[in-house]
C-alpha positions as CSV (number, residue, x, y, z in Angstrom):
1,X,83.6,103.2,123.1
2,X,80.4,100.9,124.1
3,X,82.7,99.1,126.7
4,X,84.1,102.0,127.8
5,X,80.9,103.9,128.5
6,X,79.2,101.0,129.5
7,X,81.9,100.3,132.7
8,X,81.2,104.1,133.6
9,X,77.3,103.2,134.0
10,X,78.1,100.6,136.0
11,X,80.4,102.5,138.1
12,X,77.8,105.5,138.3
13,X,75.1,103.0,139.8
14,X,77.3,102.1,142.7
15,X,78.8,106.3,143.5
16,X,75.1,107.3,143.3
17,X,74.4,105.5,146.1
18,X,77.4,106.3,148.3
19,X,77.7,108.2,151.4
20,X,80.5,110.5,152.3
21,X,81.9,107.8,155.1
22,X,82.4,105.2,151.7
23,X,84.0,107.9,149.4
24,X,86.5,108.1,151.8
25,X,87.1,104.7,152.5
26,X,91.1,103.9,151.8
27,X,91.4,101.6,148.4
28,X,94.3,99.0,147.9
29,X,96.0,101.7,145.6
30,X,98.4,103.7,148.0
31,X,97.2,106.7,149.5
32,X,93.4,106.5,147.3
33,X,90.3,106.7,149.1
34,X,87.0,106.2,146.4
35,X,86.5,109.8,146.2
36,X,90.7,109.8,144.4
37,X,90.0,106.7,142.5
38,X,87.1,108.8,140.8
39,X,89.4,111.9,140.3
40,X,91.8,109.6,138.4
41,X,89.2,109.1,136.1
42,X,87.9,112.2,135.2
43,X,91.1,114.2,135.4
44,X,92.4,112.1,132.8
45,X,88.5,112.4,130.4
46,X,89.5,116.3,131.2
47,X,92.7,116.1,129.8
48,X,91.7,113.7,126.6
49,X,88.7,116.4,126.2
50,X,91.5,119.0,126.2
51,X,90.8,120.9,129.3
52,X,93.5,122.5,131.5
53,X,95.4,120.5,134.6
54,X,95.2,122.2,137.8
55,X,97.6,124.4,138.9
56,X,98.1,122.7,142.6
57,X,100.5,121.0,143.6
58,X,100.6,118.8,145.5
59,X,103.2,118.0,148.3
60,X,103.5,114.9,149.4
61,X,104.8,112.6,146.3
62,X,106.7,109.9,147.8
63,X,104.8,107.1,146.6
64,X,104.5,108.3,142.9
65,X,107.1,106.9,140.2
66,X,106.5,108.6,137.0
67,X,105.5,111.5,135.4
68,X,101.9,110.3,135.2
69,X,101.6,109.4,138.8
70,X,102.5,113.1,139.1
71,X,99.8,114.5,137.5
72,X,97.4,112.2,138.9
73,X,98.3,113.6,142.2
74,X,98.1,117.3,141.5
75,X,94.8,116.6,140.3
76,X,93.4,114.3,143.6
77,X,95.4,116.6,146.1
78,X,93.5,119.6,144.3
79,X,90.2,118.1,145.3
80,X,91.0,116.3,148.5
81,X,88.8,118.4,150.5
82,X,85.4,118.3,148.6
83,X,82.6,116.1,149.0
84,X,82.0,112.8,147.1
85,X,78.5,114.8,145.8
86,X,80.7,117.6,144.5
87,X,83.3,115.0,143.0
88,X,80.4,112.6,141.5
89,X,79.1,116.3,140.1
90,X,82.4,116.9,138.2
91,X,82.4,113.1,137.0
92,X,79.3,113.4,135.6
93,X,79.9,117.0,133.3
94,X,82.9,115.1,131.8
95,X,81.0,112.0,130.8
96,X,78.5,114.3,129.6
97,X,81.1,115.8,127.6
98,X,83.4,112.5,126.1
99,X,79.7,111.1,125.4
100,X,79.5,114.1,122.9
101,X,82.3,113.8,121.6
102,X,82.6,110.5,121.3
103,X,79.2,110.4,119.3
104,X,79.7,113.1,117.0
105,X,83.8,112.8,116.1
106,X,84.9,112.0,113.0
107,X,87.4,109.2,112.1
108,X,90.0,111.9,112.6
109,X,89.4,112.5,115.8
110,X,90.1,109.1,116.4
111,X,93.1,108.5,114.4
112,X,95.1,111.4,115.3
113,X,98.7,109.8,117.0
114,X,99.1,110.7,120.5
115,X,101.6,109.1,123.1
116,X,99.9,106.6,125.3
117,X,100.8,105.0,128.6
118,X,102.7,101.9,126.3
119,X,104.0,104.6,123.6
120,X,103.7,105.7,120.7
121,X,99.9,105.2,119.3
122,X,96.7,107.0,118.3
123,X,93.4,108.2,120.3
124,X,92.1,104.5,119.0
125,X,94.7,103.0,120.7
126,X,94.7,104.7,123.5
127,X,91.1,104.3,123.9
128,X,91.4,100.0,124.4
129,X,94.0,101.5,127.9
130,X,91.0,103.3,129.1
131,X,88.5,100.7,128.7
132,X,91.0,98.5,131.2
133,X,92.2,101.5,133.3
134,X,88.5,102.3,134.1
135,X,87.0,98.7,134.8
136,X,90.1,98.3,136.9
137,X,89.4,101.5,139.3
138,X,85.6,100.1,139.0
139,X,86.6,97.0,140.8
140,X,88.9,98.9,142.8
141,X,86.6,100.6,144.3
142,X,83.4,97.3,144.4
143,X,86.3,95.5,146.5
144,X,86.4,97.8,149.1
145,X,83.2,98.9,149.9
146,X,82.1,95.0,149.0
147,X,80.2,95.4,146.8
148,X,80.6,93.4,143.9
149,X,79.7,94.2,140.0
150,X,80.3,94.0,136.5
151,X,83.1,91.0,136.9
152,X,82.5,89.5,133.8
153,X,81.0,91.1,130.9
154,X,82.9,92.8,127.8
155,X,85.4,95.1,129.9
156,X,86.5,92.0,132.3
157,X,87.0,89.7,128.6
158,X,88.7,93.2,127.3
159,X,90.9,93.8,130.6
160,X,92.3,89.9,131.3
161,X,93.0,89.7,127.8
162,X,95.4,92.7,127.5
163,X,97.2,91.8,131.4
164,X,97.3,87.9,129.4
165,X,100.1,89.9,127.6
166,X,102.5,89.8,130.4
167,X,102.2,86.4,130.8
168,X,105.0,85.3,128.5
169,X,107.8,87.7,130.5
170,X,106.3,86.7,134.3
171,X,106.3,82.7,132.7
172,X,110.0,82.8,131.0
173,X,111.8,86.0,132.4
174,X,110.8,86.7,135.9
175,X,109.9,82.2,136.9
176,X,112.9,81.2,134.5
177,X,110.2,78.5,133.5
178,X,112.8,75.5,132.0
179,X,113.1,75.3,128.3
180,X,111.1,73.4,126.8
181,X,108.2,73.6,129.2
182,X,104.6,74.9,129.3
183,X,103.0,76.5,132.4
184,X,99.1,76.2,132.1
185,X,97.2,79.0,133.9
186,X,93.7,78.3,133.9
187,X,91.1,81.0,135.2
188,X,88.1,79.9,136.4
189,X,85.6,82.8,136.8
190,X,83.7,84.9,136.2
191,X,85.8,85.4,133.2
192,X,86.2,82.1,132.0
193,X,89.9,81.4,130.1
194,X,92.6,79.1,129.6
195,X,96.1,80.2,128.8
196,X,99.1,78.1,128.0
197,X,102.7,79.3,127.8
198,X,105.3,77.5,126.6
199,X,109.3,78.1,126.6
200,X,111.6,77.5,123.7
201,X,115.4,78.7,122.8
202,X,115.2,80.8,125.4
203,X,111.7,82.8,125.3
204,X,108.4,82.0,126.2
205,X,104.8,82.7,124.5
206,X,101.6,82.2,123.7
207,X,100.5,78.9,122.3
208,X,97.2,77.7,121.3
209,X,95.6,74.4,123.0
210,X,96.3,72.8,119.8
211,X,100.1,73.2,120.5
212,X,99.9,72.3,124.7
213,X,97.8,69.1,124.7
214,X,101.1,67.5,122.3
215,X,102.7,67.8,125.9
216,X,101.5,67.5,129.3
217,X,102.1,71.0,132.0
218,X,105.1,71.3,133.8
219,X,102.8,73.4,135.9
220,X,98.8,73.8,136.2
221,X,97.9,77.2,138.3
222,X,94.4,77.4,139.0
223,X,92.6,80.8,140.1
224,X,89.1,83.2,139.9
225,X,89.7,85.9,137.7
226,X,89.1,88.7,140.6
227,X,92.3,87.5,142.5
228,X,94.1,86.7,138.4
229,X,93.1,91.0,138.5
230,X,94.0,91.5,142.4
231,X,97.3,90.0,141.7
232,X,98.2,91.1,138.5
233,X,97.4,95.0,138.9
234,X,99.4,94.9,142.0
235,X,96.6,95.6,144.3
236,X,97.5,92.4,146.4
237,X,100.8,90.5,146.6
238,X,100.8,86.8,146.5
239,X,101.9,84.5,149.7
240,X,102.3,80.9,149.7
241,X,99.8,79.2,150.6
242,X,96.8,81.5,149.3
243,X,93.8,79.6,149.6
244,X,92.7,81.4,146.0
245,X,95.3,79.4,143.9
246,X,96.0,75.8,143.0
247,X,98.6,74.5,142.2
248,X,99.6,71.4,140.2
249,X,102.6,69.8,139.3
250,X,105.9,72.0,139.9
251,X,104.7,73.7,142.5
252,X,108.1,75.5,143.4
253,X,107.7,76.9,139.6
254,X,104.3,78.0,139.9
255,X,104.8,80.1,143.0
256,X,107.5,81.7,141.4
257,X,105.3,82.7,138.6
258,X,102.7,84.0,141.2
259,X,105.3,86.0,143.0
260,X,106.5,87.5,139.6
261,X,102.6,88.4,138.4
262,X,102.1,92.3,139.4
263,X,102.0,93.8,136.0
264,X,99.8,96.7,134.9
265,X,98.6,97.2,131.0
């Protein structure tokens, strides 16, 4: 709860200050400005505080791919033509309101099961997804208007560490690492972390440094943690030659891996 409403303070001292030429600037999400990064957001608080969806519809849905990504879109569409003032208004009465709530639920309230965007889980659960989903929409949004913020503290630690998930299936499945191997991905800042993942019968994972230094990398990909976020969230697509990334040893492998890194959650 701290990390979540502690990203939405940060976010609020950047839209405060925004004029209406910014909330409309275009994002790296397709067809997003600012102004529908910031609906996202509180149209989903409005639904986890249990208020109706908007009857619009909207029309134009060719770039949405799931259910979710339909309701997201009735939502912006329905605002599309207010201001960023009247949008930052709304935002604001629904933080006012999950504040509330979130200070004066019981345990209940927080262990009650509910489907979440991985499955099956409870509010709890679901609550560790919005901590990422919002510091991700918060960067979003810093890296096209250029301003930078809040890169590193318990949200970035929170958010790398659940997309480190995925590294396993990008590493084994989608590089077809050799067996036997270990690819080494080492972030550099402003969140500071090491990964290693190693293949065996088959299947890659996690292993600890304890585990890696009894062998030496087949591969070594160094990168900051915005463009590690970037890349991984699909925002930005990886080319060869990126002067963000390093690469040592099997090079060929390691772009593979790069190529094979846009995975949300």
């Amino acid at each position: 709860i701290d990390q979540l409403q502690d990203v939405w303070a940060s976010l609020d001292s950047l839209l405060v200050t925004l004029d209406e030429t910014q909330w409309k600037t275009m994002t790296e999400c397709p067809n997003w400005t600012v102004q529908d990064t910031v609906v996202h957001l509180l149209s989903t608080e409005r639904g986890l505080h249990g208020e109706p969806p908007t009857t619009h519809r909207a029309t134009n849905l060719t770039h949405v791919k799931n259910p979710i990504g339909e309701f997201n879109e009735h939502e912006i569409d329905a605002r599309r033509s207010r201001t960023g003032a009247e949008v930052f208004a709304e935002w604001q009465d629904i933080q006012a309101k999950r504040r509330d709530t979130f200070a004066t639920a019981g345990d209940e309230y927080f262990a009650r099961e509910m489907m979440t965007p991985t499955g099956p889980g409870t509010f709890a659960d679901f609550l560790h997804i919005r901590v990422m989903d919002a510091w991700v929409h918060e960067q979003d949004i810093r890296r096209v208007l250029h301003q930078p913020g809040n890169e590193d503290g318990p949200a970035a630690q929170h958010s790398i560490g659940r997309f480190s998930r995925s590294l396993p299936m990008v590493v084994g499945k989608r590089a077809a690492a050799p067996d036997g191997s270990t690819v080494r991905i080492d972030i550099t800042g402003p969140v500071v972390r090491t990964f290693h993942i190693a293949t065996n019968a088959g299947k890659a994972a996690h292993v600890d440094s304890d585990v890696a230094a009894a062998s030496s990398p087949i591969c070594t990909i160094t990168l900051d943690s915005n463009t590690y976020v970037a890349l991984c969230c699909g925002r930005q697509f990886f080319a060869s030659g990126d002067p963000r990334i390093n690469f040592a040893g099997d090079v060929a492998l390691g772009e593979r891996v790069m190529a094979g890194f846009n995975v949300m959650i």
